[in-house]
C-alpha positions, 0 to 999 in steps of 0.5 A: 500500500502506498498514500497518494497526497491530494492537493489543492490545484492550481486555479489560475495565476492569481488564485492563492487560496481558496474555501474548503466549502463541502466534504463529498466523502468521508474517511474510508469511503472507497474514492473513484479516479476522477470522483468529486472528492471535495469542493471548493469556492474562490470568491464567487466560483465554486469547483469540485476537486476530484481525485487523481487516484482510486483509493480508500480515503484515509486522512482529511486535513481540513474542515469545511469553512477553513482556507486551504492554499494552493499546493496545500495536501488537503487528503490523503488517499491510500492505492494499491501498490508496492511504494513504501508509504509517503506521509511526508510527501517525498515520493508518490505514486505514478498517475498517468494523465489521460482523458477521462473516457479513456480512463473511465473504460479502462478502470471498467474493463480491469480485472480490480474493478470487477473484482470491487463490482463483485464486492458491491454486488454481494454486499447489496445482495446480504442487505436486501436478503436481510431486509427481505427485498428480492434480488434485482437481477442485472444486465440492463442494457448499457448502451454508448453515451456522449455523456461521461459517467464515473465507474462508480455510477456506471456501477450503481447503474448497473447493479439497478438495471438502469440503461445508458438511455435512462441514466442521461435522464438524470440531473446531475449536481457535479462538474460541467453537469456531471451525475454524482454517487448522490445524484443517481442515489438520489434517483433510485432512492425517490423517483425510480421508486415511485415508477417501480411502485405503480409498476408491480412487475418491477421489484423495490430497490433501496440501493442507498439503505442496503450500503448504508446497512453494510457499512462498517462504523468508522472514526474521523477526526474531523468535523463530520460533513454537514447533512443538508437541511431545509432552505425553506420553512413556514411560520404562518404567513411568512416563509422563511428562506436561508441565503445561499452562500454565494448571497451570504458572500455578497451580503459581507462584501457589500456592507464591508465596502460600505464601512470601509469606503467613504461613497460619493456620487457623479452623475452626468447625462449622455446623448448616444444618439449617433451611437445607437444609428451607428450600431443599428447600421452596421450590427448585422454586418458585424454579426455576419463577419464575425459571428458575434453580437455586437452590444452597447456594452463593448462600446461602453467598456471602450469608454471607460478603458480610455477614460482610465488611461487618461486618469490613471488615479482612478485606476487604484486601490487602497492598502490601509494608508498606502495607494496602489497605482495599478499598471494594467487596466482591467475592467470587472463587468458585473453580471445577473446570474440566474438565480439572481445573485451577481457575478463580476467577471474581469476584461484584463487589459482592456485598454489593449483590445480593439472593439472587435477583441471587445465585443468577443470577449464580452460576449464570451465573460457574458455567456459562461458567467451565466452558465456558471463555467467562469474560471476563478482566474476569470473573476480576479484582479479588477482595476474597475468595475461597470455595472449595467442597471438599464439591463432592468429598466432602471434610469441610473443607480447609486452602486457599490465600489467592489473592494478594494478598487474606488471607482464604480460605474453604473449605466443607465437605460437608453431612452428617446426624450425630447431634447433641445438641439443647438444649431447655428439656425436657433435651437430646437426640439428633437427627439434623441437617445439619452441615458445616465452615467452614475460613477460612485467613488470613493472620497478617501482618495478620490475627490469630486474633482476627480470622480467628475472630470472622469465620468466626463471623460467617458461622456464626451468620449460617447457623444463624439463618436465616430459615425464613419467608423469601420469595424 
C-alpha cells in the first residue's frame, strides 16, 4: 500500500487560496479516479476537486469553512501498490494523465474493478436478503453515451438495471453537469421508486439503505460533513428562506465596502444618439463577419478603458494608508446570474483590445458567467468595475465600489426624450437617445474633482463618436 497526497490545484495565476466549502466523502469511503472528492469556492466560483487516484480515503486535513492554499495536501488517499508509504510527501505514486473516457473504460474493463463490482454486488445482495427485498437481477442494457459517467455510477447503474438511455435522464449536481454517487442515489432512492411502485412487475430497490446497512462504523477526526437541511420553512404567513452562500458572500462584501469606503456620487447625462444609428447600421454586418453580437456594452467598456488611461488615479486601490497605482487596466463587468445573485467577471487589459477583441470577449465573460463555467482566474484582479442597471429598466443607480478598487460605474437605460438641439439656425426640439452615467467613488482618495472630470471623460468620449467608423 502506498498514500497518494491530494492537493489543492492550481486555479489560475492569481488564485492563492481558496474555501474548503463541502466534504463529498468521508474517511474510508472507497474514492473513484476522477470522483468529486471535495469542493471548493474562490470568491464567487465554486469547483469540485476530484481525485487523481482510486483509493480508500484515509486522512482529511481540513474542515469545511477553513482556507486551504494552493499546493496545500488537503487528503490523503491510500492505492494499491508496492511504494513504501509517503506521509511526508517525498515520493508518490505514478498517475498517468489521460482523458477521462479513456480512463473511465479502462478502470471498467480491469480485472480490480470487477473484482470491487463483485464486492458491491454481494454486499447489496446480504442487505436486501436481510431486509427481505428480492434480488434485482442485472444486465440492463448499457448502451454508448456522449455523456461521461464515473465507474462508480456506471456501477450503481448497473447493479439497478438502469440503461445508458435512462441514466442521461438524470440531473446531475457535479462538474460541467456531471451525475454524482448522490445524484443517481438520489434517483433510485425517490423517483425510480415511485415508477417501480405503480409498476408491480418491477421489484423495490433501496440501493442507498442496503450500503448504508453494510457499512462498517468508522472514526474521523474531523468535523463530520454537514447533512443538508431545509432552505425553506413556514411560520404562518411568512416563509422563511436561508441565503445561499454565494448571497451570504455578497451580503459581507457589500456592507464591508460600505464601512470601509467613504461613497460619493457623479452623475452626468449622455446623448448616444449617433451611437445607437451607428450600431443599428452596421450590427448585422458585424454579426455576419464575425459571428458575434455586437452590444452597447463593448462600446461602453471602450469608454471607460480610455477614460482610465487618461486618469490613471482612478485606476487604484487602497492598502490601509498606502495607494496602489495599478499598471494594467482591467475592467470587472458585473453580471445577473440566474438565480439572481451577481457575478463580476474581469476584461484584463482592456485598454489593449480593439472593439472587435471587445465585443468577443464580452460576449464570451457574458455567456459562461451565466452558465456558471467562469474560471476563478476569470473573476480576479479588477482595476474597475461597470455595472449595467438599464439591463432592468432602471434610469441610473447609486452602486457599490467592489473592494478594494474606488471607482464604480453604473449605466443607465437608453431612452428617446425630447431634447433641445443647438444649431447655428436657433435651437430646437428633437427627439434623441439619452441615458445616465452614475460613477460612485470613493472620497478617501478620490475627490469630486476627480470622480467628475472622469465620468466626463467617458461622456464626451460617447457623444463624439465616430459615425464613419469601420469595424
Amino acid at each position: 500500500m502506498s498514500k497518494f497526497e491530494l492537493k489543492l490545484p492550481r486555479m489560475g495565476e492569481s488564485v492563492a487560496e481558496a474555501t474548503l466549502t463541502t466534504w463529498l466523502k468521508e474517511v474510508g469511503d472507497f474514492v473513484e479516479l476522477d470522483e468529486p472528492v471535495f469542493e471548493i469556492a474562490t470568491d464567487k466560483v465554486d469547483s469540485e476537486v476530484p481525485s487523481e487516484v482510486e483509493g480508500i480515503l484515509v486522512e482529511r486535513r481540513f474542515n469545511v469553512d477553513d482556507i486551504v492554499k494552493v499546493g496545500e495536501v488537503v487528503a490523503v488517499i491510500e492505492v494499491d501498490g508496492n511504494d513504501e508509504d509517503t506521509d511526508e510527501g517525498n515520493t508518490k505514486p505514478h498517475v498517468s494523465i489521460e482523458p477521462p473516457e479513456e480512463a473511465a473504460a479502462r478502470m471498467a474493463n480491469s480485472p480490480e474493478m470487477g473484482k470491487r463490482t463483485a464486492e458491491v454486488e454481494e454486499t447489496v445482495k446480504m442487505a436486501r436478503e436481510t431486509a427481505g427485498a428480492p434480488e434485482h437481477h442485472l444486465g440492463a442494457s448499457q448502451q454508448s453515451s456522449e455523456r461521461f459517467y464515473s465507474p462508480l455510477v456506471k456501477n450503481i447503474a448497473q447493479q439497478e438495471g438502469i440503461s445508458t438511455a435512462e441514466l442521461d435522464t438524470i440531473p446531475g449536481t457535479g462538474k460541467e453537469g456531471r451525475v454524482t454517487k448522490n445524484d443517481i442515489l438520489a434517483y433510485v432512492g425517490n423517483g425510480r421508486a415511485d415508477a417501480m411502485d405503480s409498476d408491480p412487475s418491477k421489484p423495490e430497490t433501496d440501493l442507498a439503505k442496503a450500503q448504508e446497512a453494510s457499512r462498517p462504523e468508522k472514526t474521523d477526526t474531523t468535523t463530520a460533513v454537514e447533512q443538508p437541511v431545509s432552505t425553506v420553512s413556514s411560520s404562518g404567513q411568512h416563509e422563511v428562506i436561508e441565503m445561499t452562500r454565494m448571497g451570504k458572500m455578497i451580503a459581507k462584501h457589500m456592507t464591508e465596502s460600505v464601512s470601509t469606503s467613504a461613497h460619493v456620487q457623479s452623475f452626468i447625462e449622455v446623448d448616444v444618439t449617433p451611437i445607437v444609428h451607428w450600431r443599428n447600421k452596421i450590427k448585422k454586418t458585424f454579426e455576419e463577419r464575425e459571428g458575434e453580437k455586437l452590444t452597447f456594452t463593448p462600446i461602453f467598456m471602450e469608454a471607460v478603458a480610455k477614460a482610465l488611461k487618461k486618469y490613471p488615479m482612478m485606476n487604484i486601490s487602497v492598502a490601509g494608508d498606502t495607494i496602489i497605482k495599478k499598471r494594467n487596466i482591467n475592467i470587472g463587468m458585473a453580471a445577473a446570474l440566474p438565480d439572481g445573485n451577481l457575478i463580476v467577471p474581469v476584461i484584463k487589459n482592456a485598454d489593449q483590445l480593439n472593439l472587435v477583441g471587445m465585443a468577443k470577449v464580452v460576449n464570451d465573460l457574458a455567456s459562461r458567467a451565466r452558465e456558471n463555467r467562469l474560471k476563478p482566474d476569470e473573476v480576479q484582479d479588477g482595476t474597475y468595475t461597470v455595472t449595467n442597471v438599464g439591463a432592468f429598466g432602471s434610469v441610473f443607480g447609486t452602486p457599490i465600489i467592489n473592494q478594494p478598487q474606488v471607482g464604480i460605474m453604473a449605466l443607465g437605460a437608453i431612452r428617446k426624450l425630447p431634447a433641445v438641439i443647438e444649431t447655428e439656425a436657433g435651437d430646437f426640439i428633437g427627439i434623441r437617445h439619452k441615458m445616465f452615467l452614475s460613477h460612485s467613488y470613493d472620497h478617501r482618495v478620490v475627490n469630486g474633482a476627480l470622480g467628475s472630470k472622469f465620468v466626463k471623460a467617458v461622456a464626451d468620449y460617447l457623444e463624439n463618436w465616430d459615425v464613419k467608423r469601420e469595424v
